[in-house]
C-alpha positions as CSV (number, residue, x, y, z in Angstrom):
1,X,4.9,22.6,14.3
2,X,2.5,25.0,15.6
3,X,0.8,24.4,18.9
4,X,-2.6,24.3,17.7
5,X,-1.1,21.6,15.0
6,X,0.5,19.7,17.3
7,X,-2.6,19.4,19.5
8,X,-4.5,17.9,16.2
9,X,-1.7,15.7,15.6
10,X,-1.9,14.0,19.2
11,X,-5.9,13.0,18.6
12,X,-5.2,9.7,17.0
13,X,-2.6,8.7,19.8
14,X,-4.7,9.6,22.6
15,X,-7.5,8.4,21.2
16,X,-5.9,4.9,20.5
17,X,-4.4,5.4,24.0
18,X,-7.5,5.4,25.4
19,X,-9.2,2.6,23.9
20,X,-10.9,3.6,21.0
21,X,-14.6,4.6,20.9
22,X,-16.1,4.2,24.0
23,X,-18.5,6.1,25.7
24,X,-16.3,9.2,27.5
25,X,-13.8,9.2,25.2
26,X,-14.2,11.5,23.0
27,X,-15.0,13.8,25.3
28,X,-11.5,13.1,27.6
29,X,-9.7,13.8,24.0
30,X,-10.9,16.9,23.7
31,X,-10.3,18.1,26.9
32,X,-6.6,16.6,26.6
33,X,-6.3,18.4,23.5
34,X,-8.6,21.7,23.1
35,X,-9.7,20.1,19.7
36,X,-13.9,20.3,19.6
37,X,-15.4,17.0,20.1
38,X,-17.3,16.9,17.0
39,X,-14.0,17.2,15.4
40,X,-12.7,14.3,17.6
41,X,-15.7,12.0,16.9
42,X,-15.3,12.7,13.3
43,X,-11.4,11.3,13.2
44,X,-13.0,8.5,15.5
45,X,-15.3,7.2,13.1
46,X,-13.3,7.3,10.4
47,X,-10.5,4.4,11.2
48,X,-12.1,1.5,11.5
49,X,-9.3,0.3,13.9
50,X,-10.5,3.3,16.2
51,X,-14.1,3.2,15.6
52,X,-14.7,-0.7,16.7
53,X,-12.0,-1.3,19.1
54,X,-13.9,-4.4,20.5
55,X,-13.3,-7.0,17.8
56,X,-11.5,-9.7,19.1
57,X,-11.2,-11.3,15.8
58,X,-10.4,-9.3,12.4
59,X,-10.8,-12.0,9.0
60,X,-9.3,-11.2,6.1
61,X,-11.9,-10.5,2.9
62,X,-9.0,-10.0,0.4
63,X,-9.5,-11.6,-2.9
64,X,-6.6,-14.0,-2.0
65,X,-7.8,-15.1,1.4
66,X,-11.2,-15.6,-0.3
67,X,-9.6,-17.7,-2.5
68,X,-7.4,-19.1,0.4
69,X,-10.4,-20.1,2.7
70,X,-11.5,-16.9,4.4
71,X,-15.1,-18.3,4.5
72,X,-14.5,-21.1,6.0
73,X,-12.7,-19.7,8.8
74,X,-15.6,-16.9,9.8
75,X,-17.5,-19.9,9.8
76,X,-15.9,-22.0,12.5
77,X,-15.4,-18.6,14.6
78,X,-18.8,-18.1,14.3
79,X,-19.7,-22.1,15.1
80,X,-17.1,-21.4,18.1
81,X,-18.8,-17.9,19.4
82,X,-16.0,-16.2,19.1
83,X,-16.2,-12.8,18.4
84,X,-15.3,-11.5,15.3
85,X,-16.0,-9.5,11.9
86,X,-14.9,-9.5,8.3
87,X,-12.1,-6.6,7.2
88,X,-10.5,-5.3,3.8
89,X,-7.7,-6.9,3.1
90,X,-4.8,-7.5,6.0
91,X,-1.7,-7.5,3.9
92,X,-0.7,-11.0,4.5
93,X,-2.1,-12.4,1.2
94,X,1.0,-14.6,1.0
95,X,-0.7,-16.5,3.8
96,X,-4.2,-17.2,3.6
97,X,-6.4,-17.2,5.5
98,X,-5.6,-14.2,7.7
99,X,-6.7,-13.4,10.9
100,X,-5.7,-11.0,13.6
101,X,-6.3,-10.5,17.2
102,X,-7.4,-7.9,19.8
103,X,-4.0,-6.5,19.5
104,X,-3.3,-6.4,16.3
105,X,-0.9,-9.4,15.9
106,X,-1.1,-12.3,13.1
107,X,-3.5,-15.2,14.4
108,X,-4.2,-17.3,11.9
109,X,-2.2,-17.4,9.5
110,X,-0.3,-20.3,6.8
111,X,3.0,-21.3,6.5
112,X,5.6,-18.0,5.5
113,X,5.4,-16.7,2.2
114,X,7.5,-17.5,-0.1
115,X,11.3,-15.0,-1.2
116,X,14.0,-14.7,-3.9
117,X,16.2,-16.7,-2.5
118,X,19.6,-14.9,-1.4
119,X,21.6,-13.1,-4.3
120,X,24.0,-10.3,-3.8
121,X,23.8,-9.2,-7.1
122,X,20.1,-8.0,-6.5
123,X,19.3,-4.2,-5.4
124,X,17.3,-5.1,-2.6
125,X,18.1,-8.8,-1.9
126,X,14.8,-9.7,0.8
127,X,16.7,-13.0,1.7
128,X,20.0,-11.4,2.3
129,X,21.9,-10.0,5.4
130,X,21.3,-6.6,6.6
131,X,24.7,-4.4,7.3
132,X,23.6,-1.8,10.2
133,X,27.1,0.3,9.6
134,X,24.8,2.0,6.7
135,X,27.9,1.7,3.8
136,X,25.5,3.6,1.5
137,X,24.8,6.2,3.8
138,X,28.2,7.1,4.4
139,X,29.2,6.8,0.8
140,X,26.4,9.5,0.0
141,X,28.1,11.8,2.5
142,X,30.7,11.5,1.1
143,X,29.7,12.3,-2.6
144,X,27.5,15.2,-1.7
145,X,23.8,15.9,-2.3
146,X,24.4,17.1,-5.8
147,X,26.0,13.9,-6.9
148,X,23.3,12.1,-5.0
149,X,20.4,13.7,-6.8
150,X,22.3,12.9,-9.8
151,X,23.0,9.6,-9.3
152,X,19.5,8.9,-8.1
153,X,17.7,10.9,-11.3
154,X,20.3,9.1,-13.9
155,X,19.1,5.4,-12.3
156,X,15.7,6.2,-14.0
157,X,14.1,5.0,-10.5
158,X,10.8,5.2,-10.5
159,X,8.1,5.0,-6.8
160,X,7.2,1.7,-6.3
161,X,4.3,2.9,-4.3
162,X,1.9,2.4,-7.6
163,X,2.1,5.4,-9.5
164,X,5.6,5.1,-10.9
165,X,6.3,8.8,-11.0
166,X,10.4,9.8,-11.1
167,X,11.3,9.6,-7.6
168,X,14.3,12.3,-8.1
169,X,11.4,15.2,-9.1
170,X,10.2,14.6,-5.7
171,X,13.9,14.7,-4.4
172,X,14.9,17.9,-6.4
173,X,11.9,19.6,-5.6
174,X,12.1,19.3,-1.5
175,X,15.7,19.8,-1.3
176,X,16.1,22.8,-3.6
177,X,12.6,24.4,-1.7
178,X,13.4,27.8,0.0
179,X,11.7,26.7,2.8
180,X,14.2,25.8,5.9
181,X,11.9,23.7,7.7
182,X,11.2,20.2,5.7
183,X,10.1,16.7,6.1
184,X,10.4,13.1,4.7
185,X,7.9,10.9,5.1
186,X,7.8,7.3,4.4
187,X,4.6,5.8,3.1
188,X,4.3,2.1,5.0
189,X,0.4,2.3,5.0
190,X,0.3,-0.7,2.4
191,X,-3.1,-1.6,2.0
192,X,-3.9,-2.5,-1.8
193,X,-5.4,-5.9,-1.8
194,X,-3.1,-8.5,-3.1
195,X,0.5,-6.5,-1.9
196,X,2.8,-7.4,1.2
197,X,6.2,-6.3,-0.8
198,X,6.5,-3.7,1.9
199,X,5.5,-5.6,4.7
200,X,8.4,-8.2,3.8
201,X,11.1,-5.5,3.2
202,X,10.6,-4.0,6.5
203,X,10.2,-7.4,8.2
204,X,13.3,-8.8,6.5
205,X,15.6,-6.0,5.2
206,X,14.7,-3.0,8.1
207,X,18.4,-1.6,7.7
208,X,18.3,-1.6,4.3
209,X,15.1,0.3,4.9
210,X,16.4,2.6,7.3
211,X,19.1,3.4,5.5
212,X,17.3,4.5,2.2
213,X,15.3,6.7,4.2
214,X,18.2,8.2,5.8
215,X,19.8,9.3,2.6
216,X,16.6,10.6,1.2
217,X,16.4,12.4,4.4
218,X,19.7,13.9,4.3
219,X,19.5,14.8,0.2
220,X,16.2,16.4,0.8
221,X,17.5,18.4,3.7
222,X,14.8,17.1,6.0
223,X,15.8,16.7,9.7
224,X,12.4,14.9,10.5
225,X,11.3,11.9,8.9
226,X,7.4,10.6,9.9
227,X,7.4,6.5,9.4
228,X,3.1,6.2,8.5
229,X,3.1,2.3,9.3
230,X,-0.3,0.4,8.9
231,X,-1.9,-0.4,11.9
232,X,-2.2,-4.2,11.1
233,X,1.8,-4.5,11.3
234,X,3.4,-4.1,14.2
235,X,6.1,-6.7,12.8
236,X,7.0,-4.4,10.5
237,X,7.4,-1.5,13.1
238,X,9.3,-3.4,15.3
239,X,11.8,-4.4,13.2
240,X,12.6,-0.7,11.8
241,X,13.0,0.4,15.5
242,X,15.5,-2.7,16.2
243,X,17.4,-1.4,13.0
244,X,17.2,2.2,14.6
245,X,18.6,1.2,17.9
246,X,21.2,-1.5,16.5
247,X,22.9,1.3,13.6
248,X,25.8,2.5,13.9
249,X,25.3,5.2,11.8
250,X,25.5,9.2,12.6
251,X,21.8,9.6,12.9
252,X,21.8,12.6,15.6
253,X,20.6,15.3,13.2
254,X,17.8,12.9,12.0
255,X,14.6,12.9,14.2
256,X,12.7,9.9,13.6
257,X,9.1,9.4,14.4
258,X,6.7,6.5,14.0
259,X,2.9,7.1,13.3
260,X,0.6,3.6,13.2
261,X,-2.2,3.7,11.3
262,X,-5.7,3.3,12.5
263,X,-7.5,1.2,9.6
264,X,-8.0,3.3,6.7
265,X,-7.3,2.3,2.9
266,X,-7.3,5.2,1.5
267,X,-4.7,6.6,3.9
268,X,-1.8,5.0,1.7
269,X,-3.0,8.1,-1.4
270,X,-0.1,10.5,-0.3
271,X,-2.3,13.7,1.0
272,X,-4.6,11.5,2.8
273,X,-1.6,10.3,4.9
274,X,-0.8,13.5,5.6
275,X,-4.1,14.7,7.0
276,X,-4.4,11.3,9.3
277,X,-0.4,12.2,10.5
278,X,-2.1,15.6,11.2
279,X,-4.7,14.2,13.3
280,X,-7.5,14.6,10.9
281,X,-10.0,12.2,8.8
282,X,-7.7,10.8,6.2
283,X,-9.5,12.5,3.0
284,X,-7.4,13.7,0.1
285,X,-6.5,16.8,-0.4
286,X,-6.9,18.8,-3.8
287,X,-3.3,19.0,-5.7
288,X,-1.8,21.3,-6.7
289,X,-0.3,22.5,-4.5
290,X,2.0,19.1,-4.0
291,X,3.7,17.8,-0.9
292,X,6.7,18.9,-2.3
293,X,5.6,22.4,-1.9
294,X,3.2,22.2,0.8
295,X,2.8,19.2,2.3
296,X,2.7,18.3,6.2
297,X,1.6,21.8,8.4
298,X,2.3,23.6,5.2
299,X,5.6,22.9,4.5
300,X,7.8,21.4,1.7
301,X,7.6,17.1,2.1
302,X,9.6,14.6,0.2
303,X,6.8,11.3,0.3
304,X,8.5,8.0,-0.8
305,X,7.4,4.7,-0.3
306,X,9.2,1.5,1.3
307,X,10.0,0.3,-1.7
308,X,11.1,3.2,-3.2
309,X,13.8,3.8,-0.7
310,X,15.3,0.3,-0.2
311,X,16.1,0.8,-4.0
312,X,18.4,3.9,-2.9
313,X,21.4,2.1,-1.0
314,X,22.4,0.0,-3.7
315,X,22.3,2.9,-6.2
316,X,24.5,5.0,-4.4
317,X,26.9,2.2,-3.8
318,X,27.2,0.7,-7.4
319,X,26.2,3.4,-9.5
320,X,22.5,4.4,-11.7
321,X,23.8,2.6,-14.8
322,X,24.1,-0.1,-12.6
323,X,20.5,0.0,-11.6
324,X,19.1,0.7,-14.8
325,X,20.8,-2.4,-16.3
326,X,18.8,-4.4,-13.8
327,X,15.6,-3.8,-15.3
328,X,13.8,-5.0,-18.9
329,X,11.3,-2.5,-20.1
330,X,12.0,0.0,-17.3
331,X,15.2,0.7,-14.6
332,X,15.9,-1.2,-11.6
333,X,14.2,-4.6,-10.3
334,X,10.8,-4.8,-8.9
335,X,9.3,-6.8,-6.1
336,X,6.3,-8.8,-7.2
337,X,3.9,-10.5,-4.8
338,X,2.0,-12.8,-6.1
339,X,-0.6,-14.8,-4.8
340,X,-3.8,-16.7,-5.3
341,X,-3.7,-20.1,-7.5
342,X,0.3,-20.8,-7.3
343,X,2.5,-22.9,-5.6
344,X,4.4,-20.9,-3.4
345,X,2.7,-17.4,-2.5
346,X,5.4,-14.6,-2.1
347,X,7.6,-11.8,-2.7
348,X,10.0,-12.4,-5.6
349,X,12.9,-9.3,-7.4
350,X,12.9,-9.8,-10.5
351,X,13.4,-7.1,-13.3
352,X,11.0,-4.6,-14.0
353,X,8.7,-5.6,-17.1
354,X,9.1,-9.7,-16.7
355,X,6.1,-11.3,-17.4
356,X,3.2,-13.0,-15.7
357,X,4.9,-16.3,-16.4
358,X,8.1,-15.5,-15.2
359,X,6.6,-14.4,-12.2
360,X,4.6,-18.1,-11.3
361,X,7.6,-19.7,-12.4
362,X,9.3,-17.7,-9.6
363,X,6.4,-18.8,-7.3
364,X,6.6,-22.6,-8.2
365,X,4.2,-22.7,-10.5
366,X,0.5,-22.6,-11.0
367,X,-2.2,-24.6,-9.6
368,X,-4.5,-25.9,-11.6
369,X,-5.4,-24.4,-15.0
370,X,-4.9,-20.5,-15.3
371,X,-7.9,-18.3,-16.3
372,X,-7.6,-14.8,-14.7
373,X,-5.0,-12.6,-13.2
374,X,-5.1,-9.0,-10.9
375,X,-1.5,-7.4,-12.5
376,X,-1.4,-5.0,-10.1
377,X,-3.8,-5.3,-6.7
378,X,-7.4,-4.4,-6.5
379,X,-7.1,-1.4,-8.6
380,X,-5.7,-3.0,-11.5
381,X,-8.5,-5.0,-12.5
382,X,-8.8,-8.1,-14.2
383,X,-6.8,-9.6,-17.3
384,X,-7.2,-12.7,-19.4
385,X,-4.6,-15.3,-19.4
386,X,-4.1,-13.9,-23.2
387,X,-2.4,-11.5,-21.7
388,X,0.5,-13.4,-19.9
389,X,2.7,-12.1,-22.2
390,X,2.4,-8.3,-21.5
391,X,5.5,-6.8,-20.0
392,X,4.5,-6.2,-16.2
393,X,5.3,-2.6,-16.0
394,X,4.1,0.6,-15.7
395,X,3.3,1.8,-19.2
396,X,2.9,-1.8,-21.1
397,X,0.1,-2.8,-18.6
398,X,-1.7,0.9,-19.1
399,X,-1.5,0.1,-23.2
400,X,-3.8,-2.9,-22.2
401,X,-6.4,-1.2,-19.6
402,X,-4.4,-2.2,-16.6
403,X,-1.6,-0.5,-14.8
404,X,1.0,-2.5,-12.5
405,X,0.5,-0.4,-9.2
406,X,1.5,-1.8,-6.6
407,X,2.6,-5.0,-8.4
408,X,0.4,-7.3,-6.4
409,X,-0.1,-9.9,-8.7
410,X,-3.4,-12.3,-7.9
411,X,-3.9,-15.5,-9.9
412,X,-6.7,-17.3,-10.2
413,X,-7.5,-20.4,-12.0
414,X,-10.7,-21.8,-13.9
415,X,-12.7,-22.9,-10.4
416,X,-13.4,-19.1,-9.9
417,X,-16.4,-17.6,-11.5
418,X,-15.0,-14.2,-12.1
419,X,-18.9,-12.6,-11.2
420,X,-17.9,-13.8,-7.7
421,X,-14.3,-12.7,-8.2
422,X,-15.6,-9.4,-8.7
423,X,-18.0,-8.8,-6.2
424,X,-15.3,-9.4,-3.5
425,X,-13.1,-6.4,-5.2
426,X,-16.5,-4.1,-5.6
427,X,-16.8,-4.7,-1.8
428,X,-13.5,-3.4,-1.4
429,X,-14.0,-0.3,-2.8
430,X,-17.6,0.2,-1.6
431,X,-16.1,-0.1,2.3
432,X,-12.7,1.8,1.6
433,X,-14.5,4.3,-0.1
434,X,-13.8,8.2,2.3
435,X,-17.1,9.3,1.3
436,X,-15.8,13.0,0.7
437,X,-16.4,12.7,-3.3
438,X,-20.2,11.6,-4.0
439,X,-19.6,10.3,-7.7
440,X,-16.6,7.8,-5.5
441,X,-18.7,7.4,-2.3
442,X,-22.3,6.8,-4.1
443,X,-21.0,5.2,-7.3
444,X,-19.1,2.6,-5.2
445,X,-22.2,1.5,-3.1
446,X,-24.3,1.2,-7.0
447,X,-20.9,-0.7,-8.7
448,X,-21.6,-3.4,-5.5
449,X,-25.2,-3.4,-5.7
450,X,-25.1,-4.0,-9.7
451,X,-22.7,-7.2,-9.4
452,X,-25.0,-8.2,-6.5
453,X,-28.4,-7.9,-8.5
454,X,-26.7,-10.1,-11.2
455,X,-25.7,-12.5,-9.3
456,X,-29.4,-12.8,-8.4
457,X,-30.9,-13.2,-11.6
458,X,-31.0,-9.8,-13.0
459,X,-29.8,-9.6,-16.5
460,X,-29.8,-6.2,-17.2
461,X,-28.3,-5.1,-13.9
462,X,-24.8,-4.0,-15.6
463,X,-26.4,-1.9,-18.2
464,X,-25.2,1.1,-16.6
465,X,-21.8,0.1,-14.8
466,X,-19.6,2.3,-17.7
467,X,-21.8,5.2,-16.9
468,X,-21.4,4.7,-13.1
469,X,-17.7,5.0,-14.0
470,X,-17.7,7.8,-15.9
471,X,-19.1,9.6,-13.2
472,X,-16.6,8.3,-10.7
473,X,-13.8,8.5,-13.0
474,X,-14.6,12.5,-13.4
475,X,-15.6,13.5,-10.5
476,X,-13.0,12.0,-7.5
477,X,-10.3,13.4,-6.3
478,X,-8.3,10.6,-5.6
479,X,-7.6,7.7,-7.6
480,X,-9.8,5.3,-5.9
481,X,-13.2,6.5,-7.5
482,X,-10.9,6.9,-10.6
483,X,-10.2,2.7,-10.3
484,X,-13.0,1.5,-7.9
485,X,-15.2,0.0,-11.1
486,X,-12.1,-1.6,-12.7
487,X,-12.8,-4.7,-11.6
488,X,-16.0,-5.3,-12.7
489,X,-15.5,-3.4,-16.3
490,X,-12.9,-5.2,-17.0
491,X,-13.9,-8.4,-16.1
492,X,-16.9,-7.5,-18.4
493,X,-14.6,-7.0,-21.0
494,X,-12.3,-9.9,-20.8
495,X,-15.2,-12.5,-20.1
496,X,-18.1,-11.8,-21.8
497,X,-19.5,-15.5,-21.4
498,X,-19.7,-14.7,-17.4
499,X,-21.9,-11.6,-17.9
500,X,-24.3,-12.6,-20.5
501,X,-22.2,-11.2,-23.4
């Protein structure tokens, strides 16, 4: 790392270290660091986490804790004076409503979410026992990294952060780069509303965790591996440095750092993680060129999420047939949340391309009579219950105008009006957006403000929400401004009645 870059890279720590913005502060970081203050105040107003480090209490304004009583409980805070303000979704939808404290930490919160209960036979097994000797580890160093790049590209795994793209191109690509210096980096920033798969694998199977990200590591030829954890879960981070200390595992050529995010959705699109681990604003960058060619300070990067790793261990200890087999429509298993109107909120394995049904069944049940659900988090949109049938994967779900993303599956039954549904997600979007496309940053502020105007009373506020897309769809970089109007459009679509169709 140069110097220069790892001056950048200590802004966000010292910033954080210092308590946020507050008057001086910006100014002692640049001294500290030699990086311009302009620049410093820039990165501080970005993360919301940084920029406002005096709310006491953060309330969850996911669609689930909407659903789960979100209002209710700004309203006692605010009958009780207690400081507080409204956030994007906390990643605890399994438990609403959420709130968090001054540091960070779950304060109100329901009972725990709901897992598969504990199965051996499962790749990833949440419920089950964590080994910290690392068996898959050692059996990949014993087999090679040829036979592990193999193994790994015939399992047909694909990332599980949202996009579903063959996680041994990324492999093959870092580890066959001519490049001698190379990173891994594991993307833990899981902020889609409506997802907490990651949150309970690092809470509940760290080793398992660890251990994926350790192989990947050594395959790649990486001897640095970045952990980008959201901010919001310190649970999570604890429990991965336990696993770190507790291993018994040959880990000395591995250096392993841990990076806590400040607050910022958008952070958890792969290059904007990389700028915010480089202590910039977490915008995206323009691809190509990839991570896997250059990706942090330049150099070759291997980017998996949580997910996507845990899935490695098991691979390399019973073989990729093995893993394929445990999958319907696509290889592996797949951790579904689920949320919203059923019985028991949570994080259930089942096999890739099982269906919405399968998946309440799973949870319990549903409550009350089913009339929407979200497939695949925020981004994903809305679906009709005629769609319950529709294998939950990644290319059945496109085929319908929907996409399974981060598999954050949010159900809601016939008390919601889906015009209110929506204008929670539009929010989203509208607050998350980075602001560095103006189709994304502008169209996001007009998709909120046309829900908002018809909920009013204007009837011909929507006449122009496809051509808002469009726009967005065109012109962003990312896929945020690509997805940010899905919610309303296809709630439009799906419910006519609700929209004066």
């Amino acid at each position: 790392m140069e110097k220069k870059g790892a001056q950048r890279f200590k802004v966000l720590e010292l910033l954080e270290h210092h308590g946020g913005l507050r008057p001086g502060v910006v100014e002692r970081v640049s001294r500290e660091t030699g990086v311009p203050a302009a620049d410093v105040y820039g990165v501080a107003t970005f993360y919301s986490l940084v920029a406002r480090p005096d709310a006491n209490v953060r309330v969850c304004q996911g669609l689930s804790c909407k659903l789960g009583g979100a209002d209710d409980l700004l309203a006692k805070l605010a009958a009780d004076g207690v400081p507080h303000e409204a956030v994007s979704c906390l990643g605890a939808c399994d438990r609403p409503p959420v709130a968090i404290d001054a540091g960070l930490e779950l304060a109100t919160v329901g009972p725990p979410g709901g897992l598969s209960p504990d199965d051996p036979s499962l790749p990833m097994n949440l419920a089950g026992a964590d080994d910290p000797s690392w068996p898959a580890f050692a059996t990949a160093r014993r087999l090679g990294t040829d036979a592990v790049l193999h193994q790994v590209d015939a399992s047909g795994l694909q990332g599980r952060g949202g996009a579903g793209f063959p996680a041994a191109f990324k492999w093959k690509a870092v580890a066959r780069h001519p490049s001698p210096t190379r990173y891994l980096v594991m993307n833990a920033d899981e902020g889609e509303p409506g997802t907490f798969k990651d949150r309970a694998l690092m809470v509940h199977r760290p080793h398992l965790v660890m251990e994926g990200l350790a192989i990947a590591a050594w395959a790649a030829g990486a001897a640095v591996a970045f952990i980008y954890i959201r901010g919001e879960f310190p649970d999570a981070r604890r429990a991965l440095e336990r696993a770190l200390g507790e291993t018994t595992a040959d880990l000395d050529w591995l250096d392993v750092r841990f990076v806590m995010g400040h607050g910022a959705y958008i952070c958890g699109e792969e290059t904007a993680l990389l700028e915010a681990i480089e202590g910039r604003r977490g915008m995206p960058r323009l691809k190509p060129p990839y991570p896997t060619d250059q990706g942090l300070w330049g150099q070759p990067t291997l980017m998996n999420n949580v997910e996507t790793l845990a899935c490695v261990p098991s691979i390399v200890t019973r073989g990729a047939q093995w893993f394929r087999d445990q999958g319907r429509t696509g290889a592996g298993s797949k951790l579904y949340c689920v949320s919203g109107h059923v019985q028991r909120p949570g994080t259930y394995e089942l096999p890739l391309g099982v269906t919405l049904d399968e998946v309440v069944q799973a949870a319990g049940g549903y409550v009350g009579t089913p009339k929407a659900f979200s497939p695949g988090g925020a981004s994903a949109g809305f679906l009709a219950m005629a769609h319950r049938d529709t294998p939950l994967d990644f290319s059945s779900l496109v085929a319908v105008g929907s996409m399974l993303g981060s598999a954050g599956v949010v159900v809601l039954n016939d008390t919601v009006a889906m015009p209110d549904a929506v204008r929670w997600q539009q929010v989203f979007f509208e607050d998350e957006s980075c602001g560095q496309c103006t189709p994304c940053r502008v169209g996001a502020r007009m998709q909120r403000r046309a829900i908002d105007a018809y909920l009013e009373g204007d009837p011909k506020a929507l006449q122009h929400v496809d051509d808002v897309h469009w726009e967005m769809d065109a012109g962003s970089i990312c896929g945020l401004g690509m997805t940010a109007s899905l919610p309303l459009q296809s709630a439009m679509k799906h419910f006519p009645e609700e929209f004066g169709g």
